[in-house]
N, C-alpha and C positions, 0 to 999 in steps of 0.2 A: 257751527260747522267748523271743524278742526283744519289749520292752514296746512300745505303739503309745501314741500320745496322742489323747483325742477327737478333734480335727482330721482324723488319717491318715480315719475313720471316717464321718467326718460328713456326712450328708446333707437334701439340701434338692429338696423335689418343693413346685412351683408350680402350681396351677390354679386355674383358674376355675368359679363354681358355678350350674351350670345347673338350667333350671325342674327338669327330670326330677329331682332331686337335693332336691328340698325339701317341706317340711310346706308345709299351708294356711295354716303363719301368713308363708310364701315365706323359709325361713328353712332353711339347710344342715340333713338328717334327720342328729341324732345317730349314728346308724349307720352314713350313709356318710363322716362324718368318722372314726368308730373304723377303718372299712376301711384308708382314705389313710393315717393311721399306723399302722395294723399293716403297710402296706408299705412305709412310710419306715423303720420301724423295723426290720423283715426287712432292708433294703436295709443300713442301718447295721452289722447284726449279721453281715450277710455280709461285707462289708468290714474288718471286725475280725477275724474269726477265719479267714477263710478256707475257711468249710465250710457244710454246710450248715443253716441253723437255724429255730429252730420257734417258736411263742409259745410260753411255758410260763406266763404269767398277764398283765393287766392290771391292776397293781398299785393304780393312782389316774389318775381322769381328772376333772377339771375345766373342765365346761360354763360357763364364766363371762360369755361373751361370746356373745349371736346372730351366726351368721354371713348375710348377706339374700344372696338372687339377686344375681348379678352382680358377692360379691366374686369380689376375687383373694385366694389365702391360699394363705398360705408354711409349709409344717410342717418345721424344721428338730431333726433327730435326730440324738444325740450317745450314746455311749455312756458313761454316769456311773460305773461299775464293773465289776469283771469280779470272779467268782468262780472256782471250776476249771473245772467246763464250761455257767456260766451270764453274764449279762450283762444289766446295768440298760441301759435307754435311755430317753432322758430327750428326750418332745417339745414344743417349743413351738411354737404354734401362732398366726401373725398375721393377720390383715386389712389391708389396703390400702385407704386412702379412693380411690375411684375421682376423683375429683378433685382433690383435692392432693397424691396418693402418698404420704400419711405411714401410716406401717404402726403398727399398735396391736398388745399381746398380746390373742386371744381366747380359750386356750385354754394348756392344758399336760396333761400323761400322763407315765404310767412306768410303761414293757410290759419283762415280762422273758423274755428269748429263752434259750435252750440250742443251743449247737453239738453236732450228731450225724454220722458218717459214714453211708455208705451203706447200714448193715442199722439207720438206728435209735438206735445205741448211743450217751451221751454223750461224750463228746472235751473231751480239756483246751484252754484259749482261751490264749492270750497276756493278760499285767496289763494294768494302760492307767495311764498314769500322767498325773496333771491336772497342767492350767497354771496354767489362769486362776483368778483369786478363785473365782469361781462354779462350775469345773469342783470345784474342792478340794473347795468348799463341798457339793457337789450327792455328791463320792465318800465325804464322811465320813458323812452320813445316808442312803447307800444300806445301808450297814452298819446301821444301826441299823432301816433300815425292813425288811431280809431278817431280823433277827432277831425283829420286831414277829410277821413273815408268819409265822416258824418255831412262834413261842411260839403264836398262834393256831390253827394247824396241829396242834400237839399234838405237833410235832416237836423241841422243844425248851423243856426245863423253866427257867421265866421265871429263874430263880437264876441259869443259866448266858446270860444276853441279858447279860454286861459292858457293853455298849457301850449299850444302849437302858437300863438301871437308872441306867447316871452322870447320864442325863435328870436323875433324880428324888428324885439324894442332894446 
C-alpha cells in the first residue's frame, strides 16, 4: 500500500456564518461548527484512504475562540496519523477579520474516522508519512493520545501504553 503525506489529503472548506447559524449571544452555535468539521474531516478521510469512512469518535475539541455573525472561517483538515484501518484528523479552525483579512486561530479538534467497504467491515488505510515540524509533531502524540483513549477504554492495560508512560519517566 503506497504512504500519502497530509498534503495528498488535505482539506479546506470556507464559509460564512449566518444569522440562522447562531446563539443569542450572535455568535457560531457550537454544534454547527462540530458539523463543518465532521465534514471537512469525512472529506479528508476520503481522500486518504480512498473508501468509505465513518466518525468513530471526537477525540478533543476546543472552543477557544467566539466565532460572531458574519465571520468568514476556514477549517483546514489534515490527516496526523493513520492506524490499520483508522485515522487521526487533525482540525484547525480560523476566523478572518472582516476588515483587514488577517486570519486568527479560533478553534482546533481531532475526530477519528475508520475506513469500511461496502457491507461495514473495517479495511486497511495507507501510512501517511509527515513533513513538516508540526505534521511530525502532531504524528507522534497521535500515538500517545490513541493509547491515552485505549487505556481509558479499558482496552488496554496502562503497563503496555509504552509511548504515553515515557510522558512520565
Amino acid at each position: 500500500m503506497q504512504s500519502k503525506t497530509p498534503k495528498e489529503s488535505i482539506t479546506i472548506l470556507t464559509d460564512i456564518v449566518l444569522p440562522g447559524e447562531t446563539n443569542p449571544l450572535n455568535n457560531l452555535f457550537g454544534g454547527e461548527l462540530l458539523a463543518r468539521m465532521d465534514r471537512a474531516a469525512s472529506i479528508t478521510a476520503r481522500r486518504h484512504s480512498r473508501r468509505i469512512c465513518v466518525t468513530a469518535s471526537v477525540n478533543n475539541v476546543a472552543f477557544n475562540k467566539s466565532i460572531p455573525l458574519g465571520s468568514v472561517v476556514t477549517i483546514e483538515a489534515k490527516v496526523s496519523r493513520t492506524f490499520r484501518t483508522s485515522m487521526e484528523i487533525f482540525l484547525d479552525v480560523w476566523i478572518e477579520d472582516r476588515e483587514s483579512g488577517n486570519r486568527q486561530k479560533a478553534n482546533e479538534a481531532i475526530y477519528t474516522f475508520v475506513a469500511v467497504d461496502e457491507m461495514g467491515a473495517p479495511v486497511e488505510i495507507a501510512p501517511v508519512i509527515p513533513e513538516t515540524a508540526e505534521e511530525k509533531s502532531r504524528f507522534e502524540a497521535a500515538l500517545r493520545r490513541k493509547q491515552l483513549s485505549l487505556v481509558l477504554a479499558g482496552k488496554m492495560k496502562p503497563s503496555e501504553a509504552t509511548e504515553l508512560k515515557a510522558l512520565f519517566q
